[in-house]
N, CA, C and O atoms as a Tripos MOL2 file, in Angstrom:
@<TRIPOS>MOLECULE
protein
  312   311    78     0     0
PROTEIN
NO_CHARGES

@<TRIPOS>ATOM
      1 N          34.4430   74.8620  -23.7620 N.3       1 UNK1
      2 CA         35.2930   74.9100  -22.6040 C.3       1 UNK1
      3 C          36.4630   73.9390  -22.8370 C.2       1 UNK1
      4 O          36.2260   72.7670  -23.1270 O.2       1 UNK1
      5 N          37.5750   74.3460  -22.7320 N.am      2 UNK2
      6 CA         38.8270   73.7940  -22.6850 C.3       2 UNK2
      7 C          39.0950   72.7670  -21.8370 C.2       2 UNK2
      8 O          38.2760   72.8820  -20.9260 O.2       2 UNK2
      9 N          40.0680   71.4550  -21.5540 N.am      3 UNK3
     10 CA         40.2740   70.6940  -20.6860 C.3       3 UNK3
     11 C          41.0180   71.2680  -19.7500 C.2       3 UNK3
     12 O          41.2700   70.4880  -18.8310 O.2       3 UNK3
     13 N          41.6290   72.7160  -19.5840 N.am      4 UNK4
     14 CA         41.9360   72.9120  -17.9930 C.3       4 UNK4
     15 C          40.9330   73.7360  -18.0200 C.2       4 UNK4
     16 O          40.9870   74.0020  -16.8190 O.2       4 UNK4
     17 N          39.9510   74.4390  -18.4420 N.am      5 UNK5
     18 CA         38.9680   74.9410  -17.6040 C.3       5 UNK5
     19 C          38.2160   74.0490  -17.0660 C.2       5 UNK5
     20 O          37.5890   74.4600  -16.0900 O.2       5 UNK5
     21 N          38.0190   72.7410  -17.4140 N.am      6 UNK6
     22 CA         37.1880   71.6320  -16.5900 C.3       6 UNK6
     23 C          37.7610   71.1920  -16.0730 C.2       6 UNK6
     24 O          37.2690   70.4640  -15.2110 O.2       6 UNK6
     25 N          38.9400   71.2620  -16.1590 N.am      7 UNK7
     26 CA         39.6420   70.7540  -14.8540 C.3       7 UNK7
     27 C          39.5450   71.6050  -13.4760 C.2       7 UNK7
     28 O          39.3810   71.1860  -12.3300 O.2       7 UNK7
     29 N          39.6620   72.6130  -13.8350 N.am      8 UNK8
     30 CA         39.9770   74.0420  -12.4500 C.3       8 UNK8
     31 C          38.3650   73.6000  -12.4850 C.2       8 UNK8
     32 O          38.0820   73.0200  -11.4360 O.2       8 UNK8
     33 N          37.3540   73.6980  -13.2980 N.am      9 UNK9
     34 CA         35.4340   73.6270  -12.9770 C.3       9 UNK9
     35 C          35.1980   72.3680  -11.9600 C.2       9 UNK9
     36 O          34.4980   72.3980  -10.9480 O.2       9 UNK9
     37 N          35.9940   71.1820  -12.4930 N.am     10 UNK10
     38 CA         36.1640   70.3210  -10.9820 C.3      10 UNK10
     39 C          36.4240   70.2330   -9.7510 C.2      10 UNK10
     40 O          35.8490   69.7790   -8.7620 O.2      10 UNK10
     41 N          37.6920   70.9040  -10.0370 N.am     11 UNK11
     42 CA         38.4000   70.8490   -8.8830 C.3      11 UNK11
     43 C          37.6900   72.0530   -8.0940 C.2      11 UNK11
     44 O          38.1010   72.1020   -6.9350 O.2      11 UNK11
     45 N          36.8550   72.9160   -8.3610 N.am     12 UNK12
     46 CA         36.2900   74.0170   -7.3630 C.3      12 UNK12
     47 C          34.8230   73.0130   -7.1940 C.2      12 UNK12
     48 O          34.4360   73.0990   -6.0290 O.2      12 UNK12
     49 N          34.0080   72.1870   -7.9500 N.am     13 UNK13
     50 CA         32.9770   71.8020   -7.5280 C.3      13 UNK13
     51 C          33.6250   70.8060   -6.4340 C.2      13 UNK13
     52 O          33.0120   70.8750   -5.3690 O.2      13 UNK13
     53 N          34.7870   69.8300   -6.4180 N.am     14 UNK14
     54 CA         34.8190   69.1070   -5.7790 C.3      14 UNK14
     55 C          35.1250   69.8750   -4.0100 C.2      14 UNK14
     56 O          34.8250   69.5930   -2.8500 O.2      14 UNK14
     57 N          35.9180   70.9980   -4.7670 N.am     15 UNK15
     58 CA         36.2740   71.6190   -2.7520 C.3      15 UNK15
     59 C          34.8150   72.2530   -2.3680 C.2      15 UNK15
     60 O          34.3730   72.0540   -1.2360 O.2      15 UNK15
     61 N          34.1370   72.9520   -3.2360 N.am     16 UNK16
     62 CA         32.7790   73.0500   -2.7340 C.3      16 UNK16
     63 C          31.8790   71.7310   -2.4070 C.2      16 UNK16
     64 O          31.0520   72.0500   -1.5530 O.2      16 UNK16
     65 N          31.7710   70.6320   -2.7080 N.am     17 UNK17
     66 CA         31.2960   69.6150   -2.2870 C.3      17 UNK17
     67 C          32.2440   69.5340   -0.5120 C.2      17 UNK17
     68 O          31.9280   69.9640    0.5970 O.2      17 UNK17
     69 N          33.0300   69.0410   -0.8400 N.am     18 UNK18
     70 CA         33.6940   68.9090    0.5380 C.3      18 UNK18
     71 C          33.3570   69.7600    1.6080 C.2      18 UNK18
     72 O          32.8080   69.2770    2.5980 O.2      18 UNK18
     73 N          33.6400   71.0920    1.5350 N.am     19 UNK19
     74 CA         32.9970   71.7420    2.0300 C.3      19 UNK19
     75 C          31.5290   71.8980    2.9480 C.2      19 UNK19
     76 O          31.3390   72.5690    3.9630 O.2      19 UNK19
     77 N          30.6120   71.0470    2.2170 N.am     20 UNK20
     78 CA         29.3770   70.6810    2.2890 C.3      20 UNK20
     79 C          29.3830   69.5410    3.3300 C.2      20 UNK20
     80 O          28.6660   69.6450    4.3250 O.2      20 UNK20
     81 N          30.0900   68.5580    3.1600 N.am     21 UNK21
     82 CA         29.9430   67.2610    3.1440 C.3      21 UNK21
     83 C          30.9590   67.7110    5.0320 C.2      21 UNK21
     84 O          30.3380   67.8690    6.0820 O.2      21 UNK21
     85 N          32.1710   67.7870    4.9380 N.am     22 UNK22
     86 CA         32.8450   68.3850    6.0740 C.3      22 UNK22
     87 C          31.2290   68.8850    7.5670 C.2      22 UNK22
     88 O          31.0810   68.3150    8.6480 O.2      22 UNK22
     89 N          30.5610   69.7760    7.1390 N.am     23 UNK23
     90 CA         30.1090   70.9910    7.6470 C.3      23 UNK23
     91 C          28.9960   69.9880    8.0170 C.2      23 UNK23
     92 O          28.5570   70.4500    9.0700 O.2      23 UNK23
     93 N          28.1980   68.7080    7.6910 N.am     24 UNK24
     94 CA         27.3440   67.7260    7.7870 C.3      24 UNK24
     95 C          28.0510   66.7650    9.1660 C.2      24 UNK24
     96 O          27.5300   66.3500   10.2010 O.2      24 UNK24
     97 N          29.3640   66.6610    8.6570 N.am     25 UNK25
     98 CA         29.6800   65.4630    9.7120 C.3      25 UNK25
     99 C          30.1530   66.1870   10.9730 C.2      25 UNK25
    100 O          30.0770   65.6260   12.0660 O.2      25 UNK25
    101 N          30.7140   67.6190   10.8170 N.am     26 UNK26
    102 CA         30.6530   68.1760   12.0190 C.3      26 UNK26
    103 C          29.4610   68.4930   12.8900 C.2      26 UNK26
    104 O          29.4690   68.4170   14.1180 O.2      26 UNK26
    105 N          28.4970   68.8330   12.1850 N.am     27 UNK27
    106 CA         27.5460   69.1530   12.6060 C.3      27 UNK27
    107 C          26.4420   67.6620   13.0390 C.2      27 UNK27
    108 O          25.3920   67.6410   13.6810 O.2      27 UNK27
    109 N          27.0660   66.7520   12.5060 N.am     28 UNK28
    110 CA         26.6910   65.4120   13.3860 C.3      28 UNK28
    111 C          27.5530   64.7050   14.7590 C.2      28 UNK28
    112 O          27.1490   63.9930   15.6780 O.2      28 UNK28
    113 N          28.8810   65.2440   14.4360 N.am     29 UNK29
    114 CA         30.1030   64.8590   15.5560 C.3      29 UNK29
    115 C          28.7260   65.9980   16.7540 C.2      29 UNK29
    116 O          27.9490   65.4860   17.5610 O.2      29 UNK29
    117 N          28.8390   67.3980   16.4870 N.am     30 UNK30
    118 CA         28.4210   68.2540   17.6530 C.3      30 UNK30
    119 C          27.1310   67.7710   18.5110 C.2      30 UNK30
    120 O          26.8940   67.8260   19.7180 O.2      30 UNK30
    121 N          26.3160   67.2230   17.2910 N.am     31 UNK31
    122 CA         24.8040   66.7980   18.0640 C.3      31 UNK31
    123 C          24.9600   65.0250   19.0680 C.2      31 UNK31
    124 O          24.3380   64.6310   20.0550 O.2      31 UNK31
    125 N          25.9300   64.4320   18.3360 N.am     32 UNK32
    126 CA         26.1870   63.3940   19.2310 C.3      32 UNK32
    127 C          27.4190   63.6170   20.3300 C.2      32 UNK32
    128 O          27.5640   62.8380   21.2710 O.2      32 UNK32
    129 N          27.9760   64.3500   20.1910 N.am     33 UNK33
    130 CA         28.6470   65.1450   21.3100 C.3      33 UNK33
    131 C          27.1110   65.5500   22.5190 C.2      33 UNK33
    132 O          26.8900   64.9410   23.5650 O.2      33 UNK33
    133 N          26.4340   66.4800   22.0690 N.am     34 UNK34
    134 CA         25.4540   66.7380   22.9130 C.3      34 UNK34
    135 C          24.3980   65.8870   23.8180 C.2      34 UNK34
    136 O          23.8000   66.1010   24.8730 O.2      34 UNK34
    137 N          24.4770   64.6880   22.7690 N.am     35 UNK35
    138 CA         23.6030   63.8010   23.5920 C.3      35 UNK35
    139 C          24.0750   62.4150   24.0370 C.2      35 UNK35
    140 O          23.3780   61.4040   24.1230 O.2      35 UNK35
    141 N          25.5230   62.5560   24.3340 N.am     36 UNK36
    142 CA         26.1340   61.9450   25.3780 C.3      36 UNK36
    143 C          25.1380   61.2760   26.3720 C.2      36 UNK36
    144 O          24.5850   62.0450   27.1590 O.2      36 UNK36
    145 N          24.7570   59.6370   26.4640 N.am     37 UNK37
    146 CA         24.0520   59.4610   27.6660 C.3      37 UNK37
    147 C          25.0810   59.9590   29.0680 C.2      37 UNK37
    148 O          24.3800   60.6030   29.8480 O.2      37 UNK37
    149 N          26.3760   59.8390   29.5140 N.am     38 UNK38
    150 CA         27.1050   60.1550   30.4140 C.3      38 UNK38
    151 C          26.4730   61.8760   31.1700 C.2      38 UNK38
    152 O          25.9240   62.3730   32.1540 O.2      38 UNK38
    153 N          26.9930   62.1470   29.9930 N.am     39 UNK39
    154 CA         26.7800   63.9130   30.1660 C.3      39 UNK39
    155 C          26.1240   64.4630   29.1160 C.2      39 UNK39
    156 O          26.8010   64.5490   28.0910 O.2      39 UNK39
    157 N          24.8080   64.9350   29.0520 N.am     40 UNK40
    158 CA         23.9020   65.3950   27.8450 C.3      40 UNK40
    159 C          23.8720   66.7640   28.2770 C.2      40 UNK40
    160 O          24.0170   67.1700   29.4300 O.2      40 UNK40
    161 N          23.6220   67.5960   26.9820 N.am     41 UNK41
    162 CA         23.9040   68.7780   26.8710 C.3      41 UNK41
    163 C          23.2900   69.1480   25.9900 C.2      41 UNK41
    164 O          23.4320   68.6850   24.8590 O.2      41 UNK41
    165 N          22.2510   70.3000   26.3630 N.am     42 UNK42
    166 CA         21.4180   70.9570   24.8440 C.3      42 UNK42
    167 C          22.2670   71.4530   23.9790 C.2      42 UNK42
    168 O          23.2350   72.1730   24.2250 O.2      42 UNK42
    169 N          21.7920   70.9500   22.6630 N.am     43 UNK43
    170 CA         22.2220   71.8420   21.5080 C.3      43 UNK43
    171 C          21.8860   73.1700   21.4900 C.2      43 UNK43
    172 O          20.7840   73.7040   21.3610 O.2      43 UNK43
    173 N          23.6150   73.9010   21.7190 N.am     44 UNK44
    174 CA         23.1100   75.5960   21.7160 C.3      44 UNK44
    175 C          23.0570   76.3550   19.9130 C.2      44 UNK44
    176 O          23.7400   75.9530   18.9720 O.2      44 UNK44
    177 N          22.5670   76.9120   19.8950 N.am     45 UNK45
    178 CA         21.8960   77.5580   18.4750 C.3      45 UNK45
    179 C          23.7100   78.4780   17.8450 C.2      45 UNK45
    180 O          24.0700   78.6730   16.6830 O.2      45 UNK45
    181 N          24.2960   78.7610   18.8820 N.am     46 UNK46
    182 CA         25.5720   79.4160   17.5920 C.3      46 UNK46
    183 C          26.9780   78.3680   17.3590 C.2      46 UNK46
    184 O          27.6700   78.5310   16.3540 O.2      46 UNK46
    185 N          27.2940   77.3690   18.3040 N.am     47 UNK47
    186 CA         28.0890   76.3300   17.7260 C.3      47 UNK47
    187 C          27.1870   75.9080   16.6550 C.2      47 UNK47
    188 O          27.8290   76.1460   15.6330 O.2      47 UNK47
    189 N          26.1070   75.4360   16.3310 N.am     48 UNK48
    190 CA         25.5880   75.0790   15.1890 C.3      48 UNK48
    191 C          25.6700   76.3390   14.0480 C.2      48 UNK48
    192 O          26.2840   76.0680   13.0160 O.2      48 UNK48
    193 N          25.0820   77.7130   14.1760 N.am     49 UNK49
    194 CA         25.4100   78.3840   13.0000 C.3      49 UNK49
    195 C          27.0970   78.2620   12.7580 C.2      49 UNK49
    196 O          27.5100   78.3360   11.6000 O.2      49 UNK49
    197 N          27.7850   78.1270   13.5610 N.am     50 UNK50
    198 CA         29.6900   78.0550   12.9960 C.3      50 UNK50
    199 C          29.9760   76.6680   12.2780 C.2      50 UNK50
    200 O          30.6290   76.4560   11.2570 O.2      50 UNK50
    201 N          29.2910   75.7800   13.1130 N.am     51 UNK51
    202 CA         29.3010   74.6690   12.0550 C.3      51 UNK51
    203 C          28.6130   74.8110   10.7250 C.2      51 UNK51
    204 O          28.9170   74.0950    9.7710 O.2      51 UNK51
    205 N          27.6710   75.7510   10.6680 N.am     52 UNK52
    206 CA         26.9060   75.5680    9.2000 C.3      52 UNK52
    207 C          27.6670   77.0670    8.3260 C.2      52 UNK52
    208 O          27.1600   77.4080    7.2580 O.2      52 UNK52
    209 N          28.9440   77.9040    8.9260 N.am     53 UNK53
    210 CA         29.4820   78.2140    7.7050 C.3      53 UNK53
    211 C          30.1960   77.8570    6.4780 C.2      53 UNK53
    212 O          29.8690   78.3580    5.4020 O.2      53 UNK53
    213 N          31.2630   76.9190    6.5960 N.am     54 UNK54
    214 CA         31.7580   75.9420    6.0690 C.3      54 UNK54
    215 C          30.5930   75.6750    4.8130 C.2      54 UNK54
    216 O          30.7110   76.0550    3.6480 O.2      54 UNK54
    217 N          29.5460   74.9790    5.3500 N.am     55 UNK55
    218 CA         28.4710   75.3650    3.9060 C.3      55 UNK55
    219 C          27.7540   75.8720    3.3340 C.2      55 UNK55
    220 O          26.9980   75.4400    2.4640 O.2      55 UNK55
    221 N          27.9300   77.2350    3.8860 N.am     56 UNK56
    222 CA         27.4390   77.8460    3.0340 C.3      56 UNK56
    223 C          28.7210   78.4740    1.9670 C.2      56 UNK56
    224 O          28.6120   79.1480    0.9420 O.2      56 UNK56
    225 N          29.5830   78.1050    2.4620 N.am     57 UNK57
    226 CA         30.7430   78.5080    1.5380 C.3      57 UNK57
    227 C          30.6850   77.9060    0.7310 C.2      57 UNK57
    228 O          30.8560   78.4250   -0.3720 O.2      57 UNK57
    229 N          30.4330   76.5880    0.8180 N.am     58 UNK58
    230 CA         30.2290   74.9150    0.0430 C.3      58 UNK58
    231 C          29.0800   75.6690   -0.9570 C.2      58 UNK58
    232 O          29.2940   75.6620   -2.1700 O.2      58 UNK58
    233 N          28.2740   76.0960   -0.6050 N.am     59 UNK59
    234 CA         27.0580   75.6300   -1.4400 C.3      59 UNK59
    235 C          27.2760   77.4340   -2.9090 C.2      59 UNK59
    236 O          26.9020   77.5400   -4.0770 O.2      59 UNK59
    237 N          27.8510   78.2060   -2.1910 N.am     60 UNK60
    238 CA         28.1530   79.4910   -2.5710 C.3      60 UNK60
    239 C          29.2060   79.2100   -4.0120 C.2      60 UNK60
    240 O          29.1460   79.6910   -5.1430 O.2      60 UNK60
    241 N          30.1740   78.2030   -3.3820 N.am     61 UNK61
    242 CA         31.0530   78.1850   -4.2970 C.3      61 UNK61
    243 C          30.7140   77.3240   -5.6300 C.2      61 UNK61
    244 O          31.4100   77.2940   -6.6440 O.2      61 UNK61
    245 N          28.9910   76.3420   -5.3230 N.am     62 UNK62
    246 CA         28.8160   75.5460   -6.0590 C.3      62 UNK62
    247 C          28.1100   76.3600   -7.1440 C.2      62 UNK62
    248 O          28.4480   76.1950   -8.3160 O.2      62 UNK62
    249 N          27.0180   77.3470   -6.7730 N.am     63 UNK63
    250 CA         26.7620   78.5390   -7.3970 C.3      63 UNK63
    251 C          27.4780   79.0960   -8.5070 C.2      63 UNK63
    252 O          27.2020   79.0970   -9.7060 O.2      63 UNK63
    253 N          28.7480   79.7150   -7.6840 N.am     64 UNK64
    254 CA         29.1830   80.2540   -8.7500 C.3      64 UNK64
    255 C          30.8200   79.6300   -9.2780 C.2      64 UNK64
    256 O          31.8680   80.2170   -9.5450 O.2      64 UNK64
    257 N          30.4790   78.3640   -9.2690 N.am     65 UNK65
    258 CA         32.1080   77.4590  -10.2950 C.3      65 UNK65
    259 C          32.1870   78.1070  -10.7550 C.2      65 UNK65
    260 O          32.8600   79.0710  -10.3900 O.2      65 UNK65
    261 N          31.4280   78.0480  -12.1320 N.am     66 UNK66
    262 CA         31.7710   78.4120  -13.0850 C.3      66 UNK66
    263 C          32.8790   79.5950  -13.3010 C.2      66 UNK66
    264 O          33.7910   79.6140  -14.1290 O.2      66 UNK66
    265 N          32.4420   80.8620  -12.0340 N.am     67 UNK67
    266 CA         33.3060   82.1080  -12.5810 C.3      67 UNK67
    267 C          34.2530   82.1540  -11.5110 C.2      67 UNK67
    268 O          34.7270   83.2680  -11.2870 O.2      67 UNK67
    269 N          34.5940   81.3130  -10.8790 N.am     68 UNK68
    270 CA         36.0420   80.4600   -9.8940 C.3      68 UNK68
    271 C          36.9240   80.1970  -10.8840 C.2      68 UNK68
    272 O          37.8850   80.8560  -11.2810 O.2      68 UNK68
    273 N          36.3380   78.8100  -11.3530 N.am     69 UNK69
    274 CA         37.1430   78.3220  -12.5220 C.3      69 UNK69
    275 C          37.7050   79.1360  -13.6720 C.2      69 UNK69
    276 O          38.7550   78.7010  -14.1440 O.2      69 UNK69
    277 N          37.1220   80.4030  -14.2900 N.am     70 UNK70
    278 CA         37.5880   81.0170  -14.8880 C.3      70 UNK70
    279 C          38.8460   81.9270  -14.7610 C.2      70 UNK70
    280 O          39.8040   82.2650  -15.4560 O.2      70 UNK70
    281 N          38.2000   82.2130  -13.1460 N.am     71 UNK71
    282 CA         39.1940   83.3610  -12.0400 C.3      71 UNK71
    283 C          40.5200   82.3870  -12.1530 C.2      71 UNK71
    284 O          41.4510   82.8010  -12.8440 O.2      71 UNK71
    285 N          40.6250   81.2690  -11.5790 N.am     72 UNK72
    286 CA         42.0780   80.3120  -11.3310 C.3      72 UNK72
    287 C          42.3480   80.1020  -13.0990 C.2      72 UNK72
    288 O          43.3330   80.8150  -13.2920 O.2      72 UNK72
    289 N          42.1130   79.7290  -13.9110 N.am     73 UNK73
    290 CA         42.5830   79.4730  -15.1390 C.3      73 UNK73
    291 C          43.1660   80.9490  -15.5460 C.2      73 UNK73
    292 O          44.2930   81.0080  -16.0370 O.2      73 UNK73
    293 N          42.5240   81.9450  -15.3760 N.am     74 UNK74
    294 CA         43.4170   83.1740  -15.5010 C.3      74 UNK74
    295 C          44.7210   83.8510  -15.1280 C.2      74 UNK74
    296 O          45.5270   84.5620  -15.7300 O.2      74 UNK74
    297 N          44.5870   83.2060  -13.5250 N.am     75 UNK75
    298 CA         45.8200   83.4800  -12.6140 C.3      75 UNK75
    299 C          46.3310   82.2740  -12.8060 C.2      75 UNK75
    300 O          47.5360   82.4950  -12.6860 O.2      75 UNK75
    301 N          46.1990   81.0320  -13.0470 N.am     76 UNK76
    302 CA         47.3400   80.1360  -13.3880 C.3      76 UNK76
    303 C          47.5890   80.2620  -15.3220 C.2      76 UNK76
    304 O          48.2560   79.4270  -15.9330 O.2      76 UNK76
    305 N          46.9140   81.4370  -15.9910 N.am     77 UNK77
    306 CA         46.9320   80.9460  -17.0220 C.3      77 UNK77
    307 C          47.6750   79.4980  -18.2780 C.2      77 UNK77
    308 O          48.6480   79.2020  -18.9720 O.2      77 UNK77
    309 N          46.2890   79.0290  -17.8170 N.am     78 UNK78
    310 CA         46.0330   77.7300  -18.2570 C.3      78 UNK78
    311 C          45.5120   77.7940  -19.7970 C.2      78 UNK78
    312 O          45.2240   76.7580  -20.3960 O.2      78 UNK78
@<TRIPOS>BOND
     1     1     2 1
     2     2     3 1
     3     3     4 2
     4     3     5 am
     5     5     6 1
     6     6     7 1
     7     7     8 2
     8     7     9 am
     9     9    10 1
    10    10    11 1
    11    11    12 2
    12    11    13 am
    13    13    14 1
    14    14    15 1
    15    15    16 2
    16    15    17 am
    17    17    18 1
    18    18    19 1
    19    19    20 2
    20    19    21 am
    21    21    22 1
    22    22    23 1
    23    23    24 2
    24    23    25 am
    25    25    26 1
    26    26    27 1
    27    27    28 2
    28    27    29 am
    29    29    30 1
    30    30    31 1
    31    31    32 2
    32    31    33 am
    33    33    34 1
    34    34    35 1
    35    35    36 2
    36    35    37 am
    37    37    38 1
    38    38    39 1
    39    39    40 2
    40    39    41 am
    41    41    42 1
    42    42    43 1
    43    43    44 2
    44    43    45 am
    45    45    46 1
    46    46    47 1
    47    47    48 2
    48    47    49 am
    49    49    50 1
    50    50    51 1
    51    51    52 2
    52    51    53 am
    53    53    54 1
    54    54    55 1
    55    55    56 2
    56    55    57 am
    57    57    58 1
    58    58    59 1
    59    59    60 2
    60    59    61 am
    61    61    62 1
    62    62    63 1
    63    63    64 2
    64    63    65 am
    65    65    66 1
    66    66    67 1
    67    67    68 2
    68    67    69 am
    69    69    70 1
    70    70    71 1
    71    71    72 2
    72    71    73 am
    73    73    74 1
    74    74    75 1
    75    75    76 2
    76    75    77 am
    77    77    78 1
    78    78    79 1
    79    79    80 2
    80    79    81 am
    81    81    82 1
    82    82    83 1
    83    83    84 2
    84    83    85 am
    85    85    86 1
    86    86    87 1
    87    87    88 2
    88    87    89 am
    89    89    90 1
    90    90    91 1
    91    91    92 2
    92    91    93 am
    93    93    94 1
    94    94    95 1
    95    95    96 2
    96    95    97 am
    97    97    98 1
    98    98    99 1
    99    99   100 2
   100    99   101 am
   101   101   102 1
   102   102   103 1
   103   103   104 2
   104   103   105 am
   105   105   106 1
   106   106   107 1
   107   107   108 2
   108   107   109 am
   109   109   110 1
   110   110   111 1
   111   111   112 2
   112   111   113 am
   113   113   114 1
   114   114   115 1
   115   115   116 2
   116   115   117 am
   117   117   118 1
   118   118   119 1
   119   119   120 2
   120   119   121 am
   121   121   122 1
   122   122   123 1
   123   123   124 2
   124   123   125 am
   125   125   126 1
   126   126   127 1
   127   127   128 2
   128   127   129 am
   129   129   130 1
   130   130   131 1
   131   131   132 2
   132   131   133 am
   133   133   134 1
   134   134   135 1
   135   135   136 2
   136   135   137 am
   137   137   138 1
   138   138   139 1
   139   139   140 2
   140   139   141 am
   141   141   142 1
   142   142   143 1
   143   143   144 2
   144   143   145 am
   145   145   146 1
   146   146   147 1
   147   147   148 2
   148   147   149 am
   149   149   150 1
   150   150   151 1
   151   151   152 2
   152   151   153 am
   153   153   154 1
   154   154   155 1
   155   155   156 2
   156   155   157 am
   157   157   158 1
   158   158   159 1
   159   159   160 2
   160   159   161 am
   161   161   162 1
   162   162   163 1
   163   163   164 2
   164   163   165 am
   165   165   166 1
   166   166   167 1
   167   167   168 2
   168   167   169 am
   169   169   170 1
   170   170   171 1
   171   171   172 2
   172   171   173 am
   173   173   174 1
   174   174   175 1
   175   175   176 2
   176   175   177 am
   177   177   178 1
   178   178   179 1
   179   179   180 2
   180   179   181 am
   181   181   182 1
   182   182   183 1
   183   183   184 2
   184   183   185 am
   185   185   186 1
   186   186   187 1
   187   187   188 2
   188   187   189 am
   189   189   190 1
   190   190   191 1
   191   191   192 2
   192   191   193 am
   193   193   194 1
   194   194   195 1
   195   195   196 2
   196   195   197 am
   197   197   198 1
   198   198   199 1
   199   199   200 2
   200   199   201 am
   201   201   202 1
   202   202   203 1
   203   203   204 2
   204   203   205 am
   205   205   206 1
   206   206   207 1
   207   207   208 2
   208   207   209 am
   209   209   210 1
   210   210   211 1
   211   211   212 2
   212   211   213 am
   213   213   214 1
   214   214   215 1
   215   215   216 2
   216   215   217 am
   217   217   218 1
   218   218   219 1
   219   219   220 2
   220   219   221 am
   221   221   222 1
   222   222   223 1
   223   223   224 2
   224   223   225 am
   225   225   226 1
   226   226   227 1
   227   227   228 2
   228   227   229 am
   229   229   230 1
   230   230   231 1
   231   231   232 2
   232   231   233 am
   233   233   234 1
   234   234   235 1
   235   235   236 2
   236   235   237 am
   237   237   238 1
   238   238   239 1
   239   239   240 2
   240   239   241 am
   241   241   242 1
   242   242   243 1
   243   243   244 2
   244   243   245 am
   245   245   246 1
   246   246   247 1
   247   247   248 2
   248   247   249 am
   249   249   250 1
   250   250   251 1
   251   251   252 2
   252   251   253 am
   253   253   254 1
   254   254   255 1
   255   255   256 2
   256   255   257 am
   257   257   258 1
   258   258   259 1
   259   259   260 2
   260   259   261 am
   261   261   262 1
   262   262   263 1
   263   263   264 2
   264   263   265 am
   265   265   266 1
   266   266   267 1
   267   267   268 2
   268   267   269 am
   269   269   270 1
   270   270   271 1
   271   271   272 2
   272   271   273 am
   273   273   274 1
   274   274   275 1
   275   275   276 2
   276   275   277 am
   277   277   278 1
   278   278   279 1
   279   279   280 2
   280   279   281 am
   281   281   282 1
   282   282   283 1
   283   283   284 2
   284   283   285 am
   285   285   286 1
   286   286   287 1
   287   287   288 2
   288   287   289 am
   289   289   290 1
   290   290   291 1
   291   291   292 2
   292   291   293 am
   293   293   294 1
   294   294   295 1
   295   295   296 2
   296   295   297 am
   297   297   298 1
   298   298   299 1
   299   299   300 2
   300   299   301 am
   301   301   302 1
   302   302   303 1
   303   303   304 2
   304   303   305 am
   305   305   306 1
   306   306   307 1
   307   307   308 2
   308   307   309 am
   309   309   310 1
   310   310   311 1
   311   311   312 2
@<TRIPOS>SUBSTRUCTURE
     1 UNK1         2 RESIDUE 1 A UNK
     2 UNK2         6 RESIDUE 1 A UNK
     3 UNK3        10 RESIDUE 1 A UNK
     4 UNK4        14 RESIDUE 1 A UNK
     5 UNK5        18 RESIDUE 1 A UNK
     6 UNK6        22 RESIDUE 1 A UNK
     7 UNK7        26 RESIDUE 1 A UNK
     8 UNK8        30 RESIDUE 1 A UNK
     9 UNK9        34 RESIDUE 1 A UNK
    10 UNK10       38 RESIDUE 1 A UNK
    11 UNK11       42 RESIDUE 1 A UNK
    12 UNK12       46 RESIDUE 1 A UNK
    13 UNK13       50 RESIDUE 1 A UNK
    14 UNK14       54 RESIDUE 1 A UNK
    15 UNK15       58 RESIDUE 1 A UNK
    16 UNK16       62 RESIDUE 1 A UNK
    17 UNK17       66 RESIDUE 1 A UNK
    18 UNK18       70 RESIDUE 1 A UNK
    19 UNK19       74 RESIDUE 1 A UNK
    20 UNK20       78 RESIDUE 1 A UNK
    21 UNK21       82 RESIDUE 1 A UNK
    22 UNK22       86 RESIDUE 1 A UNK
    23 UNK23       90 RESIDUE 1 A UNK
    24 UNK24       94 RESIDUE 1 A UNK
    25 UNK25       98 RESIDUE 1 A UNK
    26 UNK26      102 RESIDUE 1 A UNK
    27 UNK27      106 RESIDUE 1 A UNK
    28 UNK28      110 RESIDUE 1 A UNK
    29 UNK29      114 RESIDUE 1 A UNK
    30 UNK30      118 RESIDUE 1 A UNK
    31 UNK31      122 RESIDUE 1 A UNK
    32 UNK32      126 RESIDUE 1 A UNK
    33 UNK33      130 RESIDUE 1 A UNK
    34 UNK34      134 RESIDUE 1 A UNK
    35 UNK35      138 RESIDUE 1 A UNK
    36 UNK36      142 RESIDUE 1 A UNK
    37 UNK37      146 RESIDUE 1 A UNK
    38 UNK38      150 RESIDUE 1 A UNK
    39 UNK39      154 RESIDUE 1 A UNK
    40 UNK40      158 RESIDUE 1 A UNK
    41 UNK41      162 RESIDUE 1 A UNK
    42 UNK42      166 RESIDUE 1 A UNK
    43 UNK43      170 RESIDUE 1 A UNK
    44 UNK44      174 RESIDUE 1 A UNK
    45 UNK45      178 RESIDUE 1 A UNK
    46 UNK46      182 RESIDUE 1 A UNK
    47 UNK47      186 RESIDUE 1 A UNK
    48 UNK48      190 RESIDUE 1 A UNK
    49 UNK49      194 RESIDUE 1 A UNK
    50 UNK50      198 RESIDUE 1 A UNK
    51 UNK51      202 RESIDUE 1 A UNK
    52 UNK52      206 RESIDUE 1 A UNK
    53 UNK53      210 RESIDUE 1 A UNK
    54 UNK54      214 RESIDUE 1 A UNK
    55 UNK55      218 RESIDUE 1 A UNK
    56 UNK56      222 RESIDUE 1 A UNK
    57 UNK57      226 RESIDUE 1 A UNK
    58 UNK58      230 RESIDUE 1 A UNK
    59 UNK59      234 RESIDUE 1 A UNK
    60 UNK60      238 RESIDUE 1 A UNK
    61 UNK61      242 RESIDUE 1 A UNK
    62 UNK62      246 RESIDUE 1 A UNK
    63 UNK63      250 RESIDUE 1 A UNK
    64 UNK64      254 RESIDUE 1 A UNK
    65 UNK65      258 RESIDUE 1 A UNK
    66 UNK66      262 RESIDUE 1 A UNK
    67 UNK67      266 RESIDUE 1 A UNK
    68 UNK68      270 RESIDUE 1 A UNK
    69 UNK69      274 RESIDUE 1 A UNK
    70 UNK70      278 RESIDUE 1 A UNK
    71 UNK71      282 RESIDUE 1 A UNK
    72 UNK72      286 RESIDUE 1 A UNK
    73 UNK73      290 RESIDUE 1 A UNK
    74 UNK74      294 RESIDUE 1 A UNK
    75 UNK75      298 RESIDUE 1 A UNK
    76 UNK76      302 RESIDUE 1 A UNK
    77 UNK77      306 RESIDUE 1 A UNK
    78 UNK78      310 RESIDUE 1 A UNK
């Protein structure tokens, strides 16, 4: 593997990490949103699945880098 294919292989693991990492702290902002001592509020079941798309995109894209990185090194041919 070439140094811009590890480069583009980074740079897609790193936005798939983020991705991940994003979709965690929202999904911690929402649950302490909910349990507000002021005003508490059950956690409803589909704001949480919308918060958990984000990673599965994350975790999808970590899957398949490898043939991301190939896809962008092609179209930027690198």
């Amino acid at each position: 593997m070439e140094a811009p294919e590890r480069g583009a292989l980074t740079l897609v693991r790193l936005v798939a990490v983020l991705l991940v990492v994003a979709s965690i702290l929202e999904l911690g902002l929402y649950w302490a949103e909910c349990r507000n001592p002021k005003h508490p509020v059950p956690v409803a079941a589909i704001p949480v699945v919308l918060r958990l798309i984000p990673a599965l995109l994350g975790f999808a894209g970590l899957i398949r880098a490898r043939a991301i990185a190939e896809w962008i090194s092609d179209k930027l041919e690198l």
